[in-house]
BATORVEX-781678 format. One record per atom (N, C-alpha, C): residue in one letter; x, y, z. Coordinates in steps of 0.1 Angstrom, whole numbers, padded with zeros to 4 digits, always signed. Layout:
# BATORVEX-781678
aXYZ ...
# end
This chain:
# BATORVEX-781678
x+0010+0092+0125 x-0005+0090+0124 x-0008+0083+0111 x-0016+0078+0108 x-0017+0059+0098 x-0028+0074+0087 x-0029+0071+0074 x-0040+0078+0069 x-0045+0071+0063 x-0059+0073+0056 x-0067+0070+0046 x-0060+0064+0031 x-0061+0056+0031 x-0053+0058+0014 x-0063+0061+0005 x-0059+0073-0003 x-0066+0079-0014 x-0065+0071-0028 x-0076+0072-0034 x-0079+0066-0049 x-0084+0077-0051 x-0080+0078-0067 x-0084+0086-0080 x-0092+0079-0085 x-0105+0079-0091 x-0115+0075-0096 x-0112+0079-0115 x-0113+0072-0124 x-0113+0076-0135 x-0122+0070-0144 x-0133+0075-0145 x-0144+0065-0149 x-0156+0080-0161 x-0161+0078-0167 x-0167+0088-0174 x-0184+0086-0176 x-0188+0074-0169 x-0198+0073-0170 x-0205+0076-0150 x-0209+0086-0153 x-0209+0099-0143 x-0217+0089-0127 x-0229+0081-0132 x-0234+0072-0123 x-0226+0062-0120 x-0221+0055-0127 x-0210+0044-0124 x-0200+0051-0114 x-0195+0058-0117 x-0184+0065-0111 x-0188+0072-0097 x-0200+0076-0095 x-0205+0079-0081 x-0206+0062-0073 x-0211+0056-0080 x-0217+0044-0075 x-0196+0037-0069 x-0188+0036-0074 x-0176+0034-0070 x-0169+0041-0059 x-0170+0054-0060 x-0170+0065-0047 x-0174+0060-0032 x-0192+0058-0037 x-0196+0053-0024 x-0192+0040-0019 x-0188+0031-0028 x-0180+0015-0022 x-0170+0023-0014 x-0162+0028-0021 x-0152+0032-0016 x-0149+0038-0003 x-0158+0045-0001 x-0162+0058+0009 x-0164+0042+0022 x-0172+0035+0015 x-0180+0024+0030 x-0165+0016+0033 x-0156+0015+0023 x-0143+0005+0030 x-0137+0009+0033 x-0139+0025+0036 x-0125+0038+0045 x-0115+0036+0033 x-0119+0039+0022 x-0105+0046+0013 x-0113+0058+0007 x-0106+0067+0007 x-0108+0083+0006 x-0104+0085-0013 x-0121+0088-0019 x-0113+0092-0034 x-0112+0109-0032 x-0101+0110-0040 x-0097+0121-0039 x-0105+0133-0054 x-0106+0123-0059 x-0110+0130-0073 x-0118+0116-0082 x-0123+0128-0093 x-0132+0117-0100 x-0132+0121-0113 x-0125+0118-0122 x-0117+0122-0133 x-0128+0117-0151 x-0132+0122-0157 x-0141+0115-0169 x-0134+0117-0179 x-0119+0117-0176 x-0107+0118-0194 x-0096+0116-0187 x-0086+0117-0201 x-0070+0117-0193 x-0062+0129-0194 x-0071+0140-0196 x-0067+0152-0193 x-0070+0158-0179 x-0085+0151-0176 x-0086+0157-0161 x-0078+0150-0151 x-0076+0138-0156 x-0069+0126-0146 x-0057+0136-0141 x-0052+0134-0152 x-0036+0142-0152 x-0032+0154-0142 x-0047+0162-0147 x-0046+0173-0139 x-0047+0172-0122 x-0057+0162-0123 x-0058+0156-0106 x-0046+0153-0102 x-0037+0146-0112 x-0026+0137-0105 x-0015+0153-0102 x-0012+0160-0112 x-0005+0172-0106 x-0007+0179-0095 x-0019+0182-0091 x-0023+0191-0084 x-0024+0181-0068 x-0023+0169-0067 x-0026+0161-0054 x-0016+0148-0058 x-0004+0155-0051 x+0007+0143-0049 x+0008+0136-0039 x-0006+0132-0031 x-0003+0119-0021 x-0014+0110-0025 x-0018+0110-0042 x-0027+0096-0048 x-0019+0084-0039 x-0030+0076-0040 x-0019+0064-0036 x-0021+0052-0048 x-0036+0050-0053 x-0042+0040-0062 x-0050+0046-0071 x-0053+0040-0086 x-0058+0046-0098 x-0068+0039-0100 x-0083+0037-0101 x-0091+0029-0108 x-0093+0035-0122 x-0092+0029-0130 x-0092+0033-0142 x-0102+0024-0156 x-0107+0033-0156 x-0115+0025-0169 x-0113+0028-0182 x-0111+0015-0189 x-0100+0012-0199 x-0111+0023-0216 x-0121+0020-0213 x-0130+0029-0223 x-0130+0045-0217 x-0129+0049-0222 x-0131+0067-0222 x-0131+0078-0232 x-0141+0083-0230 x-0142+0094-0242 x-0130+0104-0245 x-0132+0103-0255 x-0120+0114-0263 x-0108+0108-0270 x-0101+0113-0269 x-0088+0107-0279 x-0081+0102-0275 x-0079+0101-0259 x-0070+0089-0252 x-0082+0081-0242 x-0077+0069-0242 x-0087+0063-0235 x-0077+0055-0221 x-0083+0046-0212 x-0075+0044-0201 x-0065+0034-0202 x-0059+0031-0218 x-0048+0029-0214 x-0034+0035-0221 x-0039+0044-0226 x-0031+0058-0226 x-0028+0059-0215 x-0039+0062-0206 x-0033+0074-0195 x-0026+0063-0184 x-0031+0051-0185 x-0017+0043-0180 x-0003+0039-0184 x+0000+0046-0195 x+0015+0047-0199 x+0020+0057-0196 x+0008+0070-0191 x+0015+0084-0191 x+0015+0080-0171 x+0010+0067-0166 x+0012+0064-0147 x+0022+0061-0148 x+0025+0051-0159 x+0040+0047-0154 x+0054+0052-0158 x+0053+0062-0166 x+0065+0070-0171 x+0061+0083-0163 x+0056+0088-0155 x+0059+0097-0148 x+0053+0095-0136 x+0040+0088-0135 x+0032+0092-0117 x+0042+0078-0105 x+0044+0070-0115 x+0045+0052-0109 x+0040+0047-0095 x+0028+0052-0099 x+0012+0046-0091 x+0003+0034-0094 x+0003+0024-0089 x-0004+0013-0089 x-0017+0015-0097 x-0020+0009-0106 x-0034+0013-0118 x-0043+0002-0116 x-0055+0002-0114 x-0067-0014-0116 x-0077-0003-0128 x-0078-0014-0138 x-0086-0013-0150 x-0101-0020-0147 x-0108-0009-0151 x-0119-0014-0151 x-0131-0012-0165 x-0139-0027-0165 x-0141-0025-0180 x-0150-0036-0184 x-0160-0035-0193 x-0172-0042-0192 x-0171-0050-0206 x-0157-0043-0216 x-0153-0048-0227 x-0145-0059-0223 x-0140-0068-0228 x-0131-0082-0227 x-0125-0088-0237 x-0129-0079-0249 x-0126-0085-0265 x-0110-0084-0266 x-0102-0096-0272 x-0090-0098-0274 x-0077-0086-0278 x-0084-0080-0284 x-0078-0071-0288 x-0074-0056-0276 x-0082-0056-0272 x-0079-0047-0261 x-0076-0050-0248 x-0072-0064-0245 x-0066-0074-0238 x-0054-0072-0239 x-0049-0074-0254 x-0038-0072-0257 x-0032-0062-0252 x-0038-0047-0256 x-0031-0038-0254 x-0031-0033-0241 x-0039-0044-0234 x-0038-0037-0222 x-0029-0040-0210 x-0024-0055-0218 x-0018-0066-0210 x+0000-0058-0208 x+0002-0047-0220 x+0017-0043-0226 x+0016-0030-0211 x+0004-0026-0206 x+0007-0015-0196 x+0008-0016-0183 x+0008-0032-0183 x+0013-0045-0166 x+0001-0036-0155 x-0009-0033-0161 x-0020-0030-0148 x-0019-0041-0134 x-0020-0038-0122 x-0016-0043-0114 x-0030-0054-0105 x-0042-0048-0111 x-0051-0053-0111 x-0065-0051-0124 x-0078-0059-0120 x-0084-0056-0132 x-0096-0060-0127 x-0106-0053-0131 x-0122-0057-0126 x-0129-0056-0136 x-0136-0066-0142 x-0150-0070-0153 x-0162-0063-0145 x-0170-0055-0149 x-0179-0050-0149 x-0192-0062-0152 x-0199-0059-0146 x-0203-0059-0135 x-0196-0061-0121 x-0196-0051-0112 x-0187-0059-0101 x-0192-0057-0090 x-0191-0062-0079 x-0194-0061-0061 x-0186-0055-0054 x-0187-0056-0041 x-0181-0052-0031 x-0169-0059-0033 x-0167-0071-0026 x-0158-0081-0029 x-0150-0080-0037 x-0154-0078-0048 x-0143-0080-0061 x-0136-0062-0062 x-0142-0055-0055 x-0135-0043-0056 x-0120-0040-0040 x-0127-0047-0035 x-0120-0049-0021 x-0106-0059-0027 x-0108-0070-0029 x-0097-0079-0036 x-0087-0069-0046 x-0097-0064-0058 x-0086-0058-0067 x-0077-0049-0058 x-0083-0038-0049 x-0075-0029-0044 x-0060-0032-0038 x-0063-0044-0030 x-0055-0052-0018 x-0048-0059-0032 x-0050-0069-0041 x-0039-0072-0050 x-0033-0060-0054 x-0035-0050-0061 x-0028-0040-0068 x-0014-0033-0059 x-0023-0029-0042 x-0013-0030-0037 x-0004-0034-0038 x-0007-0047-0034 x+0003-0059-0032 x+0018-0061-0041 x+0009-0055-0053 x+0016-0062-0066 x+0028-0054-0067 x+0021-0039-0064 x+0028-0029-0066 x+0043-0026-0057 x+0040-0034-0045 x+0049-0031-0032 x+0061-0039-0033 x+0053-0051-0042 x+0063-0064-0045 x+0068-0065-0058 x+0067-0056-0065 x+0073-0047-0081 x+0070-0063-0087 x+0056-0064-0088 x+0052-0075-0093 x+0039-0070-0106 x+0039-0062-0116 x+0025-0060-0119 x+0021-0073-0127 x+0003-0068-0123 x-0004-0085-0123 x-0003-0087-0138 x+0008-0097-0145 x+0006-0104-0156 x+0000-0114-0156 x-0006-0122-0150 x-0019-0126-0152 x-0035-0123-0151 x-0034-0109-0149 x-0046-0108-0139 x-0061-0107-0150 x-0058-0105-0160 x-0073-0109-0171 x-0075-0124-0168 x-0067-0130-0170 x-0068-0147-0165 x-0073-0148-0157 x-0068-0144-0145 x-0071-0150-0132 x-0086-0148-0128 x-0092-0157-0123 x-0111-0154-0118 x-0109-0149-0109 x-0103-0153-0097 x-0104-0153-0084 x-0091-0154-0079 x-0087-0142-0074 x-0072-0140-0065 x-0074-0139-0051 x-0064-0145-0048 x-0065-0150-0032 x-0051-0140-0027 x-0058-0130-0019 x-0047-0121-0010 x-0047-0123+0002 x-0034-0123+0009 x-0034-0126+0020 x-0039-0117+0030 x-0046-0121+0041 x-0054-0110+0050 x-0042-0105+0062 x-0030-0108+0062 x-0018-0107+0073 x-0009-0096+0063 x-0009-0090+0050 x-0006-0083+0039 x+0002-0069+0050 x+0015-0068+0050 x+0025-0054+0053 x+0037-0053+0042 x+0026-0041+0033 x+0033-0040+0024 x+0039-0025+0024 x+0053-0026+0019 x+0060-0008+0017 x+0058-0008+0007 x+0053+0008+0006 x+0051+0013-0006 x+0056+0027-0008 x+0072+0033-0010 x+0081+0046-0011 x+0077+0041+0008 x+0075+0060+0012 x+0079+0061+0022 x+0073+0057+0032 x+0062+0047+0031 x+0046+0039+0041 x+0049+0027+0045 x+0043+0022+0052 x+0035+0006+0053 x+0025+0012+0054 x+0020+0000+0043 x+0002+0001+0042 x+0001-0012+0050 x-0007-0011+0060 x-0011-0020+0070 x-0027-0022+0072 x-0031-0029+0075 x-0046-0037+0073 x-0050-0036+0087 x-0066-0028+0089 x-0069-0026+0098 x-0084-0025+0096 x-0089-0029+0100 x-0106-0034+0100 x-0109-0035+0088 x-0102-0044+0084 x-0103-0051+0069 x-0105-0038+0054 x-0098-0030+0058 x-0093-0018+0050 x-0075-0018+0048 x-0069-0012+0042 x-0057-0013+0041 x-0058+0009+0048 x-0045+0011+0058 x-0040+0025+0060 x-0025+0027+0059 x-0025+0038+0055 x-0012+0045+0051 x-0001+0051+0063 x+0002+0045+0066 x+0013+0050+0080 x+0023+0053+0072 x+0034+0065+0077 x+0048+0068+0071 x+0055+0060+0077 x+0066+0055+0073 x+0076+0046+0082 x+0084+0055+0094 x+0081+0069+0090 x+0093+0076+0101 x+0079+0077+0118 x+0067+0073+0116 x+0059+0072+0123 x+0058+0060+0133 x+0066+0050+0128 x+0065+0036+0131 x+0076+0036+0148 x+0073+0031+0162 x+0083+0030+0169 x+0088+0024+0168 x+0086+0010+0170 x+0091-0002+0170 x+0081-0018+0169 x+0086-0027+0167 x+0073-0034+0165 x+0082-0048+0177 x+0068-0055+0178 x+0070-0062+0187 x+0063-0080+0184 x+0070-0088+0187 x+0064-0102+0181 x+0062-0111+0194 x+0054-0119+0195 x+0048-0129+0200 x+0044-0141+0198 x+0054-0152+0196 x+0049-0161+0192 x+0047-0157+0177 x+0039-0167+0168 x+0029-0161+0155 x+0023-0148+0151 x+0024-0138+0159 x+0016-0129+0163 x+0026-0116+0160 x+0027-0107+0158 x+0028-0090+0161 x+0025-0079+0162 x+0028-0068+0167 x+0021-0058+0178 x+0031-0046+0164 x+0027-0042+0154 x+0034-0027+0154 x+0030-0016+0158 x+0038-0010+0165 x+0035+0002+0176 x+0041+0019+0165 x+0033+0025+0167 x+0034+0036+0162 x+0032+0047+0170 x+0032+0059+0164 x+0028+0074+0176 x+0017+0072+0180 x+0005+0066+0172 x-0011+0070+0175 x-0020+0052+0181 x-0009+0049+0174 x-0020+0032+0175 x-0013+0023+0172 x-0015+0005+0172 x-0016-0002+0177 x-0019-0007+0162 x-0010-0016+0152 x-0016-0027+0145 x-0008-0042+0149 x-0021-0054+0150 x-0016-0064+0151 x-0023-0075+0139 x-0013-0082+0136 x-0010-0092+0127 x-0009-0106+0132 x-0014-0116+0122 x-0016-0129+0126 x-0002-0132+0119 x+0012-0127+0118 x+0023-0133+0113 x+0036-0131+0116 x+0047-0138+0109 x+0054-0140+0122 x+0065-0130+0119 x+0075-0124+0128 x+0087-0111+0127 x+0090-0110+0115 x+0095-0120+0106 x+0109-0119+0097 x+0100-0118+0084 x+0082-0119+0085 x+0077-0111+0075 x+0077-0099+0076 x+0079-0094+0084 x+0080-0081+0088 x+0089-0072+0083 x+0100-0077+0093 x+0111-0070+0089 x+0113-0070+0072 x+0108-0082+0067 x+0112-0081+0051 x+0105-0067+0048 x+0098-0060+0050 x+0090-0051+0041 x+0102-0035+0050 x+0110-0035+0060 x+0114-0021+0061 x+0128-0022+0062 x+0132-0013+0058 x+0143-0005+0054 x+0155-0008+0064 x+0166-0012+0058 x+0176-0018+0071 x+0183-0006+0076 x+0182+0001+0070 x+0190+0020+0069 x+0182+0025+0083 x+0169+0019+0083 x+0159+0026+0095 x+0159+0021+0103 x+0155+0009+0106 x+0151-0005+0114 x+0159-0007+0115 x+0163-0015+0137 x+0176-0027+0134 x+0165-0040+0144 x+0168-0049+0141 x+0159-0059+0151 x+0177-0059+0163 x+0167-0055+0180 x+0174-0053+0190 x+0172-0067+0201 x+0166-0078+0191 x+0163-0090+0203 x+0149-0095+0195 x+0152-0106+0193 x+0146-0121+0189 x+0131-0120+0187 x+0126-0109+0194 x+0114-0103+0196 x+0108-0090+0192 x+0119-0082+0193 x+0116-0067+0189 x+0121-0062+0176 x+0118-0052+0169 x+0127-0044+0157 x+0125-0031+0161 x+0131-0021+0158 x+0134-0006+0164 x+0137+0004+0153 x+0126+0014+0153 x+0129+0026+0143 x+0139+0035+0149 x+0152+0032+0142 x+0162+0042+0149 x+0162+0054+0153 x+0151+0062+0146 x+0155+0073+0147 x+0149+0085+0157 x+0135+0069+0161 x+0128+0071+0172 x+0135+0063+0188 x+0149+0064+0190 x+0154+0060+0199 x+0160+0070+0207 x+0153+0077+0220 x+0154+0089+0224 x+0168+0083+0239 x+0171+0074+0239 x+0179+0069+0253 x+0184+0058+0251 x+0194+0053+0264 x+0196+0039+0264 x+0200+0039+0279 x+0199+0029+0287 x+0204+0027+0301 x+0208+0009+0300 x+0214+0004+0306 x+0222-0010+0306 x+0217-0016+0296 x+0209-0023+0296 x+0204-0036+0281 x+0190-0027+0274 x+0182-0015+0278 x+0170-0014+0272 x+0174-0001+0265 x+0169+0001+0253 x+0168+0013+0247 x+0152+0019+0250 x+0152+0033+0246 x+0137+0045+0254 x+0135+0045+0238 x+0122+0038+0237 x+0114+0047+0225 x+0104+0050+0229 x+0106+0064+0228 x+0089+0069+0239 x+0089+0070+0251 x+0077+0065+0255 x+0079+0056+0269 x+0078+0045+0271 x+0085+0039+0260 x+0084+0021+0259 x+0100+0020+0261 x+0104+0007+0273 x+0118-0001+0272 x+0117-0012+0265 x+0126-0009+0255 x+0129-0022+0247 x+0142-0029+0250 x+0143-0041+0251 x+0153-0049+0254 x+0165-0051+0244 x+0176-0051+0248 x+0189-0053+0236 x+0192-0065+0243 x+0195-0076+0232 x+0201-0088+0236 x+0212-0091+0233 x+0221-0102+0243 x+0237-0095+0243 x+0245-0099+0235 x+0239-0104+0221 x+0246-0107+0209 x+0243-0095+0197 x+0233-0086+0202 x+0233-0073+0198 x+0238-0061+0202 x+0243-0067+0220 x+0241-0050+0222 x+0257-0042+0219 x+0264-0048+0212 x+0279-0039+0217 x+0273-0034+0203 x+0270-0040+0190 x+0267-0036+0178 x+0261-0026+0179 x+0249-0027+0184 x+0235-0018+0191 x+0238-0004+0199 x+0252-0004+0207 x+0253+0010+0212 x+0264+0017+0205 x+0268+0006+0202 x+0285+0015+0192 x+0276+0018+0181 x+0262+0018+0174 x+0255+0025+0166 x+0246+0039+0173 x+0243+0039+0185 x+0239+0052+0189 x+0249+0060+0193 x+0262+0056+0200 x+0271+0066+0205 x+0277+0074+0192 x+0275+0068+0177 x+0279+0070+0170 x+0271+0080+0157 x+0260+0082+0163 x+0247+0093+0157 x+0250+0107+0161 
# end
């Protein structure tokens, strides 16, 4: 079953920080907490280990400010961080650029620009890319076809929200032309892109592609009869330059 991806909110100015909640709340991402230091942050992050993303604002009261507590994400939580921040002065540019935040929003911001950061940070994060350019950049262009792993998920894009599926959740996925169908226990995501983006993002340990068309979570393979393996109650086809490979790996489970 696909979930909500949760954000931690870390913001200290108590109206701003409601006002981010409710963006959030309207694009189906679930904040889990709403943090006004990096002692409460911390505390959130201990006590709820399925965070998935950190908004973080780089001013905060007290003795560490938000980009402290992004050195204390990346040496222990290693959770994707977007900074957010109404300051721009060089100096704290600087120091901010040394904690590779994965995304970054200027204050004043919109819908848009909070929707983009999230989906880049992802992105960045899945692709052990963090955004070194992203104070530079005005306007990042993410792709709307985005299947990104992130540990044990694909975050998959579904009514223009990104959801959290576990990979052990995933059946098998199916392609069409340009097109693909990933099939899971509960639902149905399709993509305007083509298999072999696909398969790049899961695990060859898990997955084996069984035919030109399909890829198969092994571990959800309950049968096999002449060319089709049973996932579920779906036949998937083994093609015959797969299949001696393809069954001398089940007889062998």
């Amino acid at each position: 079953m696909s979930a909500t991806v949760k954000v931690l909110v870390v913001e200290d100015e108590i109206i701003l920080a409601h006002d981010i909640r409710d963006r959030l709340t309207d694009m189906n991402y679930e904040v889990v907490g709403i943090a006004p230091s990096v002692a409460k942050a911390v505390a959130i992050l201990e006590a709820q280990k399925d965070i998935d993303i950190i908004m973080i604002d780089i001013i905060l009261k007290g003795d560490q400010d938000g980009i402290e507590l992004a050195k204390i994400v990346n040496e222990k939580y290693h959770l994707p961080f977007i900074f957010l921040t109404s300051h721009a002065d060089s100096s704290l540019v600087e120091r901010a650029k040394k904690v590779h935040p994965y995304a970054y929003i200027l204050k004043p911001f919109n819908d848009r620009q909070v929707k983009i950061a999230i989906e880049l940070a992802l992105m960045n994060f899945s692709n052990k890319t963090p955004g070194k350019d992203v104070f530079e950049s005005k306007e990042s262009n993410v792709e709307t076809s985005q299947v990104l792993q992130i540990k044990d998920s694909l975050f998959l894009k579904k009514n223009h929200h990104f959801e959290r599926v576990p990979l052990a959740e995933i059946l098998f996925i199916e392609a069409d032309n340009n097109y693909c169908t990933i099939y899971t226990k509960s639902e149905r995501f399709v993509y305007a892109v083509v298999m072999k983006k696909v398969e790049q993002q899961l695990p060859v340990a898990n997955f084996i592609r069984t035919h030109r068309s399909y890829i198969v979570n092994i571990s959800q393979v309950t049968g096999f009869e002449g060319n089709m393996l049973f996932v579920g109650t779906h036949k998937i086809p083994v093609s015959k330059s797969q299949k001696e490979h393809i069954f001398k790996l089940f007889r062998t489970i």
